[in-house]
C-alpha positions in Angstrom: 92.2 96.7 93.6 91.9 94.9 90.5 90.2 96.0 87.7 87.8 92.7 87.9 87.2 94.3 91.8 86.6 97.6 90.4 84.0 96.4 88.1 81.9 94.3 90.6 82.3 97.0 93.4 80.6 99.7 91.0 78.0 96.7 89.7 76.9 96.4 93.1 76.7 100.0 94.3 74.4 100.5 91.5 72.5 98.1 91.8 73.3 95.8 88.9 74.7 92.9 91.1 73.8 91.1 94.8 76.7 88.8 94.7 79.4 88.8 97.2 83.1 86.7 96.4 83.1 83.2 96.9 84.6 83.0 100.8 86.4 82.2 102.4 88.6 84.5 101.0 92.3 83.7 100.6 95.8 85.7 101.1 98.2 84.6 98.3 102.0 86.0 98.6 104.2 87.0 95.7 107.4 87.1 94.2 106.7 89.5 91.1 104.4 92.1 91.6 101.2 91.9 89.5 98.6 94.9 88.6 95.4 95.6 88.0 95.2 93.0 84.8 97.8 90.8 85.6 98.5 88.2 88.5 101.9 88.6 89.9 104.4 85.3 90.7 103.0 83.4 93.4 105.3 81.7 95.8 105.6 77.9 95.2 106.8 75.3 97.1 107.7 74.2 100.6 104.4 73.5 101.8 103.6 77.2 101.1 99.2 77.6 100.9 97.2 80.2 100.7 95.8 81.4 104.0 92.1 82.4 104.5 91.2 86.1 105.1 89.6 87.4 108.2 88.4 91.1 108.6 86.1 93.1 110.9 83.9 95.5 109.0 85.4 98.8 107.4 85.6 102.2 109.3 85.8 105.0 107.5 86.6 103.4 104.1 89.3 101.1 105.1 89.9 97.8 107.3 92.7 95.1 108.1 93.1 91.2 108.9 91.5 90.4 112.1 94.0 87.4 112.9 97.4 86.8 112.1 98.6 85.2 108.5 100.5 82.1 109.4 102.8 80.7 106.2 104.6 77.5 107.3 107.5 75.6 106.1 108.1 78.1 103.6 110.3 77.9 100.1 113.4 80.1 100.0 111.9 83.5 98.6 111.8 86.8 98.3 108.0 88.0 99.3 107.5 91.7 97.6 103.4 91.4 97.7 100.0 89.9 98.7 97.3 89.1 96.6 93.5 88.6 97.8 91.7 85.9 95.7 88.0 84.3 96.2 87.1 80.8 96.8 85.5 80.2 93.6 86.1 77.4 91.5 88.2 79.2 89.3 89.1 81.8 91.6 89.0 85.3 91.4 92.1 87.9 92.2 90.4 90.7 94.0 93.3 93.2 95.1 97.0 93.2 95.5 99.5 94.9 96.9 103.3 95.5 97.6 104.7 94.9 101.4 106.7 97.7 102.6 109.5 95.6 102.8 110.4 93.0 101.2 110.7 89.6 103.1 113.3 87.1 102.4 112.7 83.9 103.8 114.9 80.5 103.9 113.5 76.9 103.1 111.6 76.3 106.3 110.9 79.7 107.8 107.6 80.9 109.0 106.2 84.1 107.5 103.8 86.1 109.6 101.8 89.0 108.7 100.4 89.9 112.2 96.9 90.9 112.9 96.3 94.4 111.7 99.7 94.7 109.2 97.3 93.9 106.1 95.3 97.2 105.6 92.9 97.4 102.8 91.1 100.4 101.7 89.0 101.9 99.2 89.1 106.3 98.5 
């Protein structure tokens, strides 16, 4: 989670904020790894987009992507991470995170990230 995440999660468990992110929200994949300041290297190219976010309410601190993340037509790359951004207009990185593999791709390719494969969690 990013530290912007942090802060808003804390405002609005006590009470200091009602807003919610600016939905839909959107997957972004990366090249470079970013942190909790910093944005990592998001793939460019092809006719790579950012795909929007669907997730069934957490159990037990934790939930996943309720439908499968679809990235067509591709640029060669090599995809170490997601990032989750808002909608705003200038949006907001909300969480990252490495994949457990990396995924190298060829000019064209499809990458998936099946229903379920994106777990986000909060302890």
């Amino acid at each position: 989670m990013t530290n912007t995440a942090e802060n808003r999660a804390l405002d609005w468990i006590l009470g200091l904020s009602s807003t919610a992110p600016t939905t839909p929200l959107k997957v972004a994949l990366v090249t470079a790894a970013g942190s909790d300041t910093a944005a990592g290297t998001e793939v460019a190219g092809g006719s790579y987009a950012r795909q929007n976010l669907t997730v069934a309410a957490a159990v037990n601190g934790a939930t996943s992507n309720s439908a499968d993340l679809v990235f067509t037509n591709m640029p060669a790359a090599t995809v170490v991470g997601v990032e989750i951004w808002d909608s705003a207009g200038a949006p907001v990185r909300l969480w990252y995170g490495a994949l457990t593999a990396n995924r190298t791709v060829a000019a064209g390719d499809e990458l998936r990230i099946s229903a379920g494969q994106l777990a986000i969690s909060l302890s």
